[in-house]
DSSP file (Angstrom, degrees, kcal/mol; ACC not computed):
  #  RESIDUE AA STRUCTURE BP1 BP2  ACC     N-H-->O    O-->H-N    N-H-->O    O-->H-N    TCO  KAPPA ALPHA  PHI   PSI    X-CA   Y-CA   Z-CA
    1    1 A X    >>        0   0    0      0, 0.0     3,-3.2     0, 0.0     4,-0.9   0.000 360.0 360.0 360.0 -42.8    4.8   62.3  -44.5
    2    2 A X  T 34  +     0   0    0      1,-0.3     4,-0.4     2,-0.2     0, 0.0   0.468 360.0  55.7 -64.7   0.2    1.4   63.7  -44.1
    3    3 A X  T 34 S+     0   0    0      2,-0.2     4,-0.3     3,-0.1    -1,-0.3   0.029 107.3  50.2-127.8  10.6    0.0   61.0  -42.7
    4    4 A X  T <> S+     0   0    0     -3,-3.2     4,-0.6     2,-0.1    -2,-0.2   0.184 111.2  49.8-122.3  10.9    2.8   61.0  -39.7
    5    5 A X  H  X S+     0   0    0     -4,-0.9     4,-1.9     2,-0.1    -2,-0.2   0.901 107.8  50.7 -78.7 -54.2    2.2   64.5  -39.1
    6    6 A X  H  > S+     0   0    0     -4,-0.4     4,-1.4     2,-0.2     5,-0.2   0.771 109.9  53.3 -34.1 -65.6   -1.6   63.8  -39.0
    7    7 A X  H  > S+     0   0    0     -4,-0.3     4,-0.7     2,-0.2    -1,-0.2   0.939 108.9  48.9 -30.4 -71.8   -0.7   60.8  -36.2
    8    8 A X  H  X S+     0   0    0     -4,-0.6     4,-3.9     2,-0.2    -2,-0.2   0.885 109.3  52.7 -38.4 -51.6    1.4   63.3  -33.8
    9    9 A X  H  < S+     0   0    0     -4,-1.9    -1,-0.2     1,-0.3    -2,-0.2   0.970 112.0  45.6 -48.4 -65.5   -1.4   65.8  -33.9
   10   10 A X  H >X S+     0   0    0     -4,-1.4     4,-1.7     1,-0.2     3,-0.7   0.512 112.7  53.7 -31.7 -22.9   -3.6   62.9  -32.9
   11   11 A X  H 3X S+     0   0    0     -4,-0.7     4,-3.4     1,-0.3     2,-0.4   0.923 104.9  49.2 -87.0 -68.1   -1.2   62.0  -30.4
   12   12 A X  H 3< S+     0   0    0     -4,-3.9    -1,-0.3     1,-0.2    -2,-0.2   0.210 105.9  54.6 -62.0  31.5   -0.9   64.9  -28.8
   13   13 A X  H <> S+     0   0    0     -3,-0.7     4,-2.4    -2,-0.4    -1,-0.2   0.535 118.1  37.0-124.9 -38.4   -4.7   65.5  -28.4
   14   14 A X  H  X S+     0   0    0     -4,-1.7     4,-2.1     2,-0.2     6,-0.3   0.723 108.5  61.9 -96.4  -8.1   -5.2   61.9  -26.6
   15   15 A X  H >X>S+     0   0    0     -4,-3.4     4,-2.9     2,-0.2     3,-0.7   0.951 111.4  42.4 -71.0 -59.2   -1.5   62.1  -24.6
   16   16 A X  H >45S+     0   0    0     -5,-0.4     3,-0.6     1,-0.3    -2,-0.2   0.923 119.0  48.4 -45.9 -59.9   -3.4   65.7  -22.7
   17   17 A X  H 3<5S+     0   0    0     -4,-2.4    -1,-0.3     1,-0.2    -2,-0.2   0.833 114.9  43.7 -47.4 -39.5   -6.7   63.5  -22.4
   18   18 A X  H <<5S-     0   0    0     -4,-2.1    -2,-0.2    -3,-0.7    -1,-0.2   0.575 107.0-125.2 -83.3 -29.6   -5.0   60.8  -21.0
   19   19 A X  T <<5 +     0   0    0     -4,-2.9     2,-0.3    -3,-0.6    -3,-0.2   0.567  54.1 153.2 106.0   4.5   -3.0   62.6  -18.7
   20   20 A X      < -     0   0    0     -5,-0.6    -1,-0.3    -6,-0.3    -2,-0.1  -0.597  43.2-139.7 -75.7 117.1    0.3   61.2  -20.1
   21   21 A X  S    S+     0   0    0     -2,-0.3     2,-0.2    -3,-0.1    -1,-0.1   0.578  84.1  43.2 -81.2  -8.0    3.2   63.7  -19.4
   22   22 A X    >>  -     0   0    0      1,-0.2     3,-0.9    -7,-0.0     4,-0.8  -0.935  64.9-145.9-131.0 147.1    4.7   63.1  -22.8
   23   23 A X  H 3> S+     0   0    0      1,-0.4     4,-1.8    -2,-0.2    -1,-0.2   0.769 113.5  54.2-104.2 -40.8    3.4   62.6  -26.6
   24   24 A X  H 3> S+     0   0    0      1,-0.3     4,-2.0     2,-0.2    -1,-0.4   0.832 108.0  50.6 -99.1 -25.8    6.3   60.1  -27.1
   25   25 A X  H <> S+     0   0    0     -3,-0.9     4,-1.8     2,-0.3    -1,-0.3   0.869 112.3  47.3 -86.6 -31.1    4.8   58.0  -23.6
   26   26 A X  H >X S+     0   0    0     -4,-0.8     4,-2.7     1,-0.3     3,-0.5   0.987 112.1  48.0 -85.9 -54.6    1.3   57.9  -25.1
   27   27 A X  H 3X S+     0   0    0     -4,-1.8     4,-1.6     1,-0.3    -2,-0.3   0.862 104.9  60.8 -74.7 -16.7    2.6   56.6  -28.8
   28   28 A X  H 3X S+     0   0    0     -4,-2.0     4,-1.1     2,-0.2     5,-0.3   0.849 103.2  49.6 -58.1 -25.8    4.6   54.0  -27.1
   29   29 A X  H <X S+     0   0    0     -4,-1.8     4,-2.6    -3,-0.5     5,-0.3   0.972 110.6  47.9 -46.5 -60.5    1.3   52.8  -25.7
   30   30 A X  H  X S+     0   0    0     -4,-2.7     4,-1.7     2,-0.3    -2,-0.2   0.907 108.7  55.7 -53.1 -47.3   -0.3   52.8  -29.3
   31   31 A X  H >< S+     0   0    0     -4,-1.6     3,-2.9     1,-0.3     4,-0.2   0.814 113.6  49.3 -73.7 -92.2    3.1   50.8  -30.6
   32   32 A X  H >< S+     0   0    0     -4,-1.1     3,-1.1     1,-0.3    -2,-0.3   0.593 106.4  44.0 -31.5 -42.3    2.0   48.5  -28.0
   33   33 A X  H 3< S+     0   0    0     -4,-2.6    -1,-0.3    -5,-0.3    -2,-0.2   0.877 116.9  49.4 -74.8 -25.7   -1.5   47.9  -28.5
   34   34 A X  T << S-     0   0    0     -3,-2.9    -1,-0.2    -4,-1.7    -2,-0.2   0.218 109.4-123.6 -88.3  17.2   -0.9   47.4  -32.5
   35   35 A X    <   +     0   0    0     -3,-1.1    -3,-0.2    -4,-0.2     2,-0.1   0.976  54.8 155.4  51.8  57.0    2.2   44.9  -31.8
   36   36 A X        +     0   0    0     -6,-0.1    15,-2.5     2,-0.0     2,-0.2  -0.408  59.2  12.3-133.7  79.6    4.6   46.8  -33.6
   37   37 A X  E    S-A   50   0A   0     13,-0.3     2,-0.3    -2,-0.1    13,-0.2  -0.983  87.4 -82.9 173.5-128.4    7.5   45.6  -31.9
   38   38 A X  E     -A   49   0A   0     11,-1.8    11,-2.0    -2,-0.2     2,-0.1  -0.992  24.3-120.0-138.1 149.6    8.5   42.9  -29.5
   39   39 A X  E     -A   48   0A   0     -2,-0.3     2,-0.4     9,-0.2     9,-0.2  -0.306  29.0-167.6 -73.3 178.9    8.5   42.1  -25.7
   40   40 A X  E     -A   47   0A   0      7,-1.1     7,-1.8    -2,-0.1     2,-0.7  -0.897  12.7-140.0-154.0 131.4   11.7   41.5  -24.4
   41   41 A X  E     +A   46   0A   0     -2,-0.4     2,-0.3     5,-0.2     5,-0.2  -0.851  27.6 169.5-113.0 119.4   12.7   39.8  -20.4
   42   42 A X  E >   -A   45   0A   0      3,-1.0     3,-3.5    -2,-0.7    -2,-0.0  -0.960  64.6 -15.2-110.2 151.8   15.6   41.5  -18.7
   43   43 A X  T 3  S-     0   0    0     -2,-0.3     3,-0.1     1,-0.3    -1,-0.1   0.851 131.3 -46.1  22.9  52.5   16.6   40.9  -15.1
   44   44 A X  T 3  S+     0   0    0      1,-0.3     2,-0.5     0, 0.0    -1,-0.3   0.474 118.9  83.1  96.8  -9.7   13.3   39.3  -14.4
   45   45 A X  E <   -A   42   0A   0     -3,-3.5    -3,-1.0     2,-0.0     2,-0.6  -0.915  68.9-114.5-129.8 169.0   10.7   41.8  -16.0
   46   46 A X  E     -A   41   0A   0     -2,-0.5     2,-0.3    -5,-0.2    -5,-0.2  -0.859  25.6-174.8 -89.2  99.5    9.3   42.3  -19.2
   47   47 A X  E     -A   40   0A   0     -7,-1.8    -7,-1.1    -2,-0.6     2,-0.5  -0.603  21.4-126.1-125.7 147.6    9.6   45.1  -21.4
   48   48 A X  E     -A   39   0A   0     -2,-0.3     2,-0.4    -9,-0.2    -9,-0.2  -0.900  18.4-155.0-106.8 128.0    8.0   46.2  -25.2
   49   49 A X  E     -A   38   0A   0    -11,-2.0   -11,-1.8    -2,-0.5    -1,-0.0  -0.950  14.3-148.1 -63.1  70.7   10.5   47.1  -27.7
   50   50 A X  E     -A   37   0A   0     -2,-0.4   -13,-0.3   -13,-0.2     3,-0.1  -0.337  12.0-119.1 -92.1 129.0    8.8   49.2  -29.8
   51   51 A X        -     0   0    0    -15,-2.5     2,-0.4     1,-0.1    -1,-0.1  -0.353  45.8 -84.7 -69.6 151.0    9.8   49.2  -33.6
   52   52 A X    >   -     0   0    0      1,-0.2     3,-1.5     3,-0.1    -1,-0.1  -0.417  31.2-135.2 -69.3 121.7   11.1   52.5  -35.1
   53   53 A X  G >  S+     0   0    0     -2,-0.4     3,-1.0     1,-0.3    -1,-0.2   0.696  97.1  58.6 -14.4 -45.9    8.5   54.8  -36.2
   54   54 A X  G 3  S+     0   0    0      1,-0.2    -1,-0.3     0, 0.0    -2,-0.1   0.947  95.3  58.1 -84.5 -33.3   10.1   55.7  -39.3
   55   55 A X  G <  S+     0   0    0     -3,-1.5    -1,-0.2     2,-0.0    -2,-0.2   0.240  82.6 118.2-108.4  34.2   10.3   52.4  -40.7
   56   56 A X    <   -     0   0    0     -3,-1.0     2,-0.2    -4,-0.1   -20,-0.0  -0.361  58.3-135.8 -51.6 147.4    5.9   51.9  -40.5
   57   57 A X     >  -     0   0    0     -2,-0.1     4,-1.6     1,-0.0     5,-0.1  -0.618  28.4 -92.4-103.9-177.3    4.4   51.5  -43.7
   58   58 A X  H  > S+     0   0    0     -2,-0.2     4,-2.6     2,-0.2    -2,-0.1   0.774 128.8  53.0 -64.1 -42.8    1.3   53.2  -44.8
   59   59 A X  H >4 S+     0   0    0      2,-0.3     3,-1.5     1,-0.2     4,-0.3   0.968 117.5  48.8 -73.5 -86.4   -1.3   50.0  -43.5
   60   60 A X  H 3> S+     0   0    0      1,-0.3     4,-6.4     2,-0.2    -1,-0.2   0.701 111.3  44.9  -7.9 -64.7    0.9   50.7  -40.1
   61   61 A X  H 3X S+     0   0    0     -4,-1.6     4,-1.1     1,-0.3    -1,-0.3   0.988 113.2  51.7 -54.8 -58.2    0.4   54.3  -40.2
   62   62 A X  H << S+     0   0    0     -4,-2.6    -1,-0.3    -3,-1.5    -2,-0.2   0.794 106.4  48.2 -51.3 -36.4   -2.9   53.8  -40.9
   63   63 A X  H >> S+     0   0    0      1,-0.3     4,-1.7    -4,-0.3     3,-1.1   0.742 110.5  56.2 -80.0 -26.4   -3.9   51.1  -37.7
   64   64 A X  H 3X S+     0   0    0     -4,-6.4     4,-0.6     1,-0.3    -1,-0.3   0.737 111.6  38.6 -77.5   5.6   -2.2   53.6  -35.2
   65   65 A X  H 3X S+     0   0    0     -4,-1.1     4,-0.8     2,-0.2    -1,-0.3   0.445 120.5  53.7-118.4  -5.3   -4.7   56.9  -36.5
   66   66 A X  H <4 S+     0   0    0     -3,-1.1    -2,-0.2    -5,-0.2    -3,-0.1   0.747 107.9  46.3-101.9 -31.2   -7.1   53.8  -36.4
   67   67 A X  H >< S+     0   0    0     -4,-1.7     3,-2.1     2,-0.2     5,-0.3   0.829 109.4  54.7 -63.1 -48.6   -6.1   53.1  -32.8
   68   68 A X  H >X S+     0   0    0     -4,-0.6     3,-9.9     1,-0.3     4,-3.4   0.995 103.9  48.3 -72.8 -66.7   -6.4   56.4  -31.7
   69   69 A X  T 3< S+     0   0    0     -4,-0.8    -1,-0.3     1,-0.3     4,-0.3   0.442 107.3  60.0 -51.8   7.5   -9.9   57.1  -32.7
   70   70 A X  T <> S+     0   0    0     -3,-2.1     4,-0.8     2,-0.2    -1,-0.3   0.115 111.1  42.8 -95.5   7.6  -11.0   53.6  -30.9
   71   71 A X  H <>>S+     0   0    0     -3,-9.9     4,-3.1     2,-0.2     5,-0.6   0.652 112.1  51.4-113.7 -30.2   -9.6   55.3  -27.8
   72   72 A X  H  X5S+     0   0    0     -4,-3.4     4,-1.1    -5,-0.3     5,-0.3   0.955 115.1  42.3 -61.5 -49.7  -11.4   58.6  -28.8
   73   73 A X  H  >5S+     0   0    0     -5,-0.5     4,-1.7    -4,-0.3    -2,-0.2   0.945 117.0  49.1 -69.4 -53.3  -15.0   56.4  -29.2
   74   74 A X  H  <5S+     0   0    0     -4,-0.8    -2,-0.2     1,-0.2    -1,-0.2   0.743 111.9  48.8 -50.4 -55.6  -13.9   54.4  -25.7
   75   75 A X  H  <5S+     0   0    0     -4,-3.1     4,-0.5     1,-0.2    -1,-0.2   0.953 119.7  43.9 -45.8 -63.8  -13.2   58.2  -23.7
   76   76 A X  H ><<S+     0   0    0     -4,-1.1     3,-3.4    -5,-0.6    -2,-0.2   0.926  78.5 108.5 -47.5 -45.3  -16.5   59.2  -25.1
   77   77 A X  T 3< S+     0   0    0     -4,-1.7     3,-0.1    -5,-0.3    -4,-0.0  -0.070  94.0   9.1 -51.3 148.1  -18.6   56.2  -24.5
   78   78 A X  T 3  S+     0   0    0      1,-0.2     2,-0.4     0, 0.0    -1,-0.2   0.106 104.2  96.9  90.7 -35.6  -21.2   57.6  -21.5
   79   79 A X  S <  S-     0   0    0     -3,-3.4    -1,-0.2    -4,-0.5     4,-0.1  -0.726  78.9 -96.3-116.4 141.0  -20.4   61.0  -21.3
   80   80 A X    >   -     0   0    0     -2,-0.4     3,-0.8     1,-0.1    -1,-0.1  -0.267  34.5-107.3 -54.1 151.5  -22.5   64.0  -23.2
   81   81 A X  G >  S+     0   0    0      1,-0.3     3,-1.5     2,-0.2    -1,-0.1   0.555 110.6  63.0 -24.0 -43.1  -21.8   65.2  -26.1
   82   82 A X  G 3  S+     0   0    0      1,-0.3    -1,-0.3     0, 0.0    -2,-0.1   0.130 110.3  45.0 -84.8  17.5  -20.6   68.4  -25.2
   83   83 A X  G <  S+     0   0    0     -3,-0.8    -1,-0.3    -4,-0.1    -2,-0.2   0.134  83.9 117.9-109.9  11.3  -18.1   66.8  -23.5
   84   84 A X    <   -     0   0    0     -3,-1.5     2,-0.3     1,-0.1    -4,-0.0  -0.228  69.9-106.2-101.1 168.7  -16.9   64.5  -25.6
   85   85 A X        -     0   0    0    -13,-0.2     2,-0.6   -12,-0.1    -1,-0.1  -0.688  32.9-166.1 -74.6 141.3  -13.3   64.2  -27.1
   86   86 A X        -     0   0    0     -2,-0.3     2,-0.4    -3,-0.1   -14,-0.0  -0.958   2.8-170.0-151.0 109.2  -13.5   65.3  -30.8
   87   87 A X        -     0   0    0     -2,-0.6     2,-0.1   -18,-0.1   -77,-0.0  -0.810  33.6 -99.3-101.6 141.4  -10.3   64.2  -32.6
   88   88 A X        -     0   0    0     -2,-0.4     2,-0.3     1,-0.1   -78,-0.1  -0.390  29.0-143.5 -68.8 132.4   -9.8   65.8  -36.3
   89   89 A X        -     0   0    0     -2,-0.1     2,-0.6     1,-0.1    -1,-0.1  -0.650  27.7-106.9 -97.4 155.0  -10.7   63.6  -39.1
   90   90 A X              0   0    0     -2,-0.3    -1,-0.1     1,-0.1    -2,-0.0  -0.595 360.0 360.0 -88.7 153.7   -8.5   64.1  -42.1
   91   91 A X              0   0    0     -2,-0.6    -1,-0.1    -3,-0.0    -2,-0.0   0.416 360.0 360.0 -69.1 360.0  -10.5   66.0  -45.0
């Protein structure tokens, strides 16, 4: 449980950087960039099916907070420090 509160926090820190109008828009990106669900083609497009949140296991949990901070080093790259994104590591 502490380790999907810990995600959301994260979530909401890169959905405001990113400019993403919703926390749930931004972690369907992240379920999409780990694969953790499926595409799917109706009427001619393609669409990601994202597997339910609750049923991640820990290793899961872990590659999306792993995800995030690769988007946190990516945001960063280039720009000074005192600008940088600084997501909380857990203690």
């Amino acid at each position: 449980m502490r380790q999907n509160r810990f995600y959301w926090l994260l979530v909401a820190k890169l959905a405001d950087e990113l400019g993403y109008i919703s926390k749930d828009s931004c972690h369907a990106m992240l379920m999409e960039e780990c694969g953790y669900g499926e595409p799917m083609e109706f009427r001619g497009k393609t669409y990601f099916i994202r597997k339910s949140s609750t049923r991640l296991s820990r290793e899961e949990f872990a590659a999306l907070i792993n995800k995030c901070y690769e988007i946190e080093a990516f945001i960063n790259e280039g720009k000074e420090p005192e600008k940088h994104l600084v997501l909380p590591r857990l203690a």
